[in-house]
N, C-alpha and C positions, 0 to 999 in steps of 0.2 A: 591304545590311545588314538583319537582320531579329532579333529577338529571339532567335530560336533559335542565329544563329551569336553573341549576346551570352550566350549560358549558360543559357537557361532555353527548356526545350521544353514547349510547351502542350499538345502533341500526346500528350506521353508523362503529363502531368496528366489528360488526360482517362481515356487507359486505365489508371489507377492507378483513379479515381473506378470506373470500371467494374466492375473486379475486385474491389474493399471492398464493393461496395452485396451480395452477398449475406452479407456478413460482420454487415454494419451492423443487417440486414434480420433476421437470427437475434434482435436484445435489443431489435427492438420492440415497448413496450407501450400497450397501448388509450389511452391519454392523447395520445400520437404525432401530431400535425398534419401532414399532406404528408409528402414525400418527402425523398430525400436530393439535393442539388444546388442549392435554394434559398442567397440571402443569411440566412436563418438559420431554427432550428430551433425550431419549434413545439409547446410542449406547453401539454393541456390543464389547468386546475387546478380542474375542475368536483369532483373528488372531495375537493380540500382543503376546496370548504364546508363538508365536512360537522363539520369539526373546531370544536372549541370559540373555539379560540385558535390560529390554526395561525399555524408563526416559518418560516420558510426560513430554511434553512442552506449555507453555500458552501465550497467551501474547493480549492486548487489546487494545483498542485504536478509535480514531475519525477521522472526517475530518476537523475537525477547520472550520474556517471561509471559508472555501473555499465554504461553506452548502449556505453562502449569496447569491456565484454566481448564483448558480441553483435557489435560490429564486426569483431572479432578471431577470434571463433568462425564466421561468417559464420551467427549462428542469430539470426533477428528475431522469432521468432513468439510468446514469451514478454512482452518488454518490456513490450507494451501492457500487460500483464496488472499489473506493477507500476507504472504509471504509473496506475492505474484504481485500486488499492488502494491507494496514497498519499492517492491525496485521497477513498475514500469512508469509507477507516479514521476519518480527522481527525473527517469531521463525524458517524458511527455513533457517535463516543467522547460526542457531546452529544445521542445519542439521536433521530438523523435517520435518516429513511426517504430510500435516495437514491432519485432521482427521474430524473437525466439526466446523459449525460455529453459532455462534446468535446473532441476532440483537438487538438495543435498539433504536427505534424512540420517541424523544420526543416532541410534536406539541400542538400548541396552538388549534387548532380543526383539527378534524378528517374528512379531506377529503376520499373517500374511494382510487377513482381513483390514488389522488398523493401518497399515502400511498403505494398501489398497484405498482406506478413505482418504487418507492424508492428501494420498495423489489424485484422487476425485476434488478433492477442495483446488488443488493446483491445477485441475485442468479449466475448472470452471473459471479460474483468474484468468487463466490464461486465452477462453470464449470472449470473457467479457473485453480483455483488453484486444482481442485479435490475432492474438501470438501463438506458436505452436511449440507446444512442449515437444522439445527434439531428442531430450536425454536427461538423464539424472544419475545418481550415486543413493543406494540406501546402505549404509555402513554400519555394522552390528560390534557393540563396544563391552561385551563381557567384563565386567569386573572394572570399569572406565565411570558406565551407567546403570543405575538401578533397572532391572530389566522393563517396568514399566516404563522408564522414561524414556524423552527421546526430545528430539533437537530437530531444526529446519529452516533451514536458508536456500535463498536460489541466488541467480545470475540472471541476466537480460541486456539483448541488444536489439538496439534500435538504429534507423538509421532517416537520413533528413536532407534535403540540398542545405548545403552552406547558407544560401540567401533566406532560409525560409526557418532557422535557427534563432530560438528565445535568448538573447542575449542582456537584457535592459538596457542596451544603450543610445535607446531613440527613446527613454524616460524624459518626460520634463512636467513643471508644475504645472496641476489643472489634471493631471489625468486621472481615470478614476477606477479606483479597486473593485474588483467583485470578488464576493467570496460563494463556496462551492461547498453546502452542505455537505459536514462528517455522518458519519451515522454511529457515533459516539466516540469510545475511549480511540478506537483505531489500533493500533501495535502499538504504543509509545506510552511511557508513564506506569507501566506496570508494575514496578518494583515498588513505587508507592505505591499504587491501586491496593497490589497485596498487604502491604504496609497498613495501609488505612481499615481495612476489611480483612485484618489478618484473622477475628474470628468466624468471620463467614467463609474462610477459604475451607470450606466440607462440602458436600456432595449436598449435605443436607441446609448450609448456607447459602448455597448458591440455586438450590433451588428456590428459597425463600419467594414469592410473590410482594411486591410492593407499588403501593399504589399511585404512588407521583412518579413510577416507571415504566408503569401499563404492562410490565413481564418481571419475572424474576430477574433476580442479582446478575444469576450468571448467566443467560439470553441476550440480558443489555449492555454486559462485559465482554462477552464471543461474536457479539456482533460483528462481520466483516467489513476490514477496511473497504472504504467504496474506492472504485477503478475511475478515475476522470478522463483515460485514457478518448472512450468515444465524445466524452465532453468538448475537449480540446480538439478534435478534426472535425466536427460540428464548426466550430465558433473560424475554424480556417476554411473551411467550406461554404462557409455564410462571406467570406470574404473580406474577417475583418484580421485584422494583425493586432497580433498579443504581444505586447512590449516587454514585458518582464510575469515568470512566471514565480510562485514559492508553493512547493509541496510543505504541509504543517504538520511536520513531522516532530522528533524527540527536538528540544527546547522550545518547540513552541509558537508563538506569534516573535516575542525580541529574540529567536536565536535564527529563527528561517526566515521572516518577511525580510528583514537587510541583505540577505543572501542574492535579492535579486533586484537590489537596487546599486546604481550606480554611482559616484561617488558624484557629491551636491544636492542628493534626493533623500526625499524624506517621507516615508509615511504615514501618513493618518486615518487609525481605523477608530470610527466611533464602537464603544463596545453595543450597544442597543440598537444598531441597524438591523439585528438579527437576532433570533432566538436561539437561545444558550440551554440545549438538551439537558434535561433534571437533573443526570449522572451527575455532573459538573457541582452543581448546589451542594447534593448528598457528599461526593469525594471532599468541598472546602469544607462542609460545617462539620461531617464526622470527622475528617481530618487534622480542623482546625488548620489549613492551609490559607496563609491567607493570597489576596488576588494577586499579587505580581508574582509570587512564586504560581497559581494554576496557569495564569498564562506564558508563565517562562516552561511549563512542564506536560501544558496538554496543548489539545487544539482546539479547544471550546467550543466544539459547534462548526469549527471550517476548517477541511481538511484542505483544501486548495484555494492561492487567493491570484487573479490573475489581474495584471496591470493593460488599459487599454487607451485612445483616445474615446474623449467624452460625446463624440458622434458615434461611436459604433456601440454604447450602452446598451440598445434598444433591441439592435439584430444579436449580439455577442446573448443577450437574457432567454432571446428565444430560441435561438439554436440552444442553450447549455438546458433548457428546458424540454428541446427536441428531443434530447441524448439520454432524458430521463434523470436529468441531477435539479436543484433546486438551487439557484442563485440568490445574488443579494448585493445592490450597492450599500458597501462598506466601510469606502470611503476614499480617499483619494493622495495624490501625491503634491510634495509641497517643494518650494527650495530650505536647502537647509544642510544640516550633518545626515550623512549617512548615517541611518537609524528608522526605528519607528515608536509614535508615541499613540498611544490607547488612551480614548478620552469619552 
């Protein structure tokens, strides 16, 4: 008896290592200590001295269910990309530079190739936001997990001078919201999704073509969360300051937009400042969802809503357009209860 006939090939671990390291090797930045293979990942923090105040910021997270699609699609290369934008969204919304990122695959067996895209998708998150994937864990779970399936979460640190951290507390009435084109479902709301379209969840439903979607089911479902990460140092580069920020993540507009407001604030998003991607229609009417529940469970169309004064609307549109994301005044902050109301 030997490990391998108990479910876990080490063999096939190495050449998964193998095949990521040019992957990995793309989002490394000068800070970067050693290699990849070590018991852990080394970065340097010679450039934080220079900061006044410097805070580290953390933050982790998965992709839920959304990991079925791509099981069912047989398409891995994407994933990582929202698994890397879960969590550098989180800490960007407090004005963090991220800094580094690591994976955790967890699979019923160790393919090397899909193992290899998964971490292609994770390096490309980790391009797009600037971070350098430093380390990871791929964990093979025998008899835990059906050997097709498999799991994926990371970590991420970021870091910010104290002064120059999103806190909302320089919110007041008069200011005004922009929201930060999704590029659909995002991570979040999947266990409906599937719910809703539990018989399209086949290789052959999700291929399906439709045409208020411009691509099939599952293309407009896998889509990656988009990264706001170079959004947000754009719109700080332009020199304007972001008063409070909300990543629109799981519950939505009423569970995330109060998250970044401070107590006496209140805000007010018109729902029609902005166009609401078709998924959205399709998920309520074959759903039969009705509207407070998709906006307490998706993000309609804006994955990031950031709070500014109403003089820097102008520069804060053109930098977030600089950065390659698609803006929108949304609406604006009121006095009131902490809350927000959609009108």
């Amino acid at each position: 008896m030997d490990y391998k006939k108990a479910g876990v090939d080490i063999e096939a671990g190495y050449q998964s290592v193998e095949l990521m390291k040019k992957h990995v090797a793309a989002t490394l930045r000068p800070e970067v200590l050693g290699g990849l293979g070590g018991f852990s990942g080394a970065f340097s923090l010679a450039k934080i001295k220079e900061m006044e105040d410097p805070v580290l910021l953390s933050g982790t997270d998965g992709c839920g269910t959304k990991v079925r699609l791509a099981i069912l699609m047989d398409r891995h290369d994407t994933i990582g990309i929202d698994a890397v934008a879960m969590c550098v969204n989180d800490i960007a919304c407090a004005g963090a530079e991220p800094l580094f990122f690591l994976d955790y695959i967890a699979c019923g067996k160790n393919y090397p190739q899909k193992i290899a895209s998964i971490v292609k998708g994770v390096a490309e998150g980790c391009m797009q936001s600037e971070a350098a994937l430093i380390g990871g864990e791929t964990a093979e779970h025998p008899g835990l997990m059906p050997e097709e399936d498999y799991d994926l979460a990371g970590f991420a640190v970021g870091v910010c001078d104290r002064r120059d951290m999103i806190t909302g507390e320089n919110l007041k009435s008069g200011d005004v919201l922009i929201g930060l084109a999704s590029s659909g479902v995002h991570s979040n709301g999947f266990s409906l999704v599937r719910k809703i379209f539990e018989k399209e969840m086949t290789k052959e439903g999700l291929d399906t073509y439709y045409e208020e979607l411009g691509s099939t089911l599952g293309e407009t479902l896998l889509a990656p969360t988009r990264i706001y990460v170079k959004a947000l140092k754009a719109v700080k580069a332009a020199g304007v300051t972001v008063k409070a920020c909300s990543h629109i993540t799981g519950g939505g507009f009423y569970e995330n937009i109060p998250r970044m407001l401070k107590e006496g604030t209140h805000a007010v998003v018109k729902k029609d400042s902005y166009p609401v991607p078709p998924i959205f229609s399709m998920l309520a009417e074959k759903g039969d969802v009705e509207e407070h529940m998709m906006y307490n469970t998706f993000n309609m169309g804006l994955g990031m809503i950031v709070a500014l004064d109403p003089a820097d609307v102008g520069r804060a549109m053109e930098a977030i357009r600089g950065a390659g994301e698609t803006p929108y005044v949304v609406g604006s902050i009121e006095t009131g209860e902490k809350g927000v109301t959609l009108c």
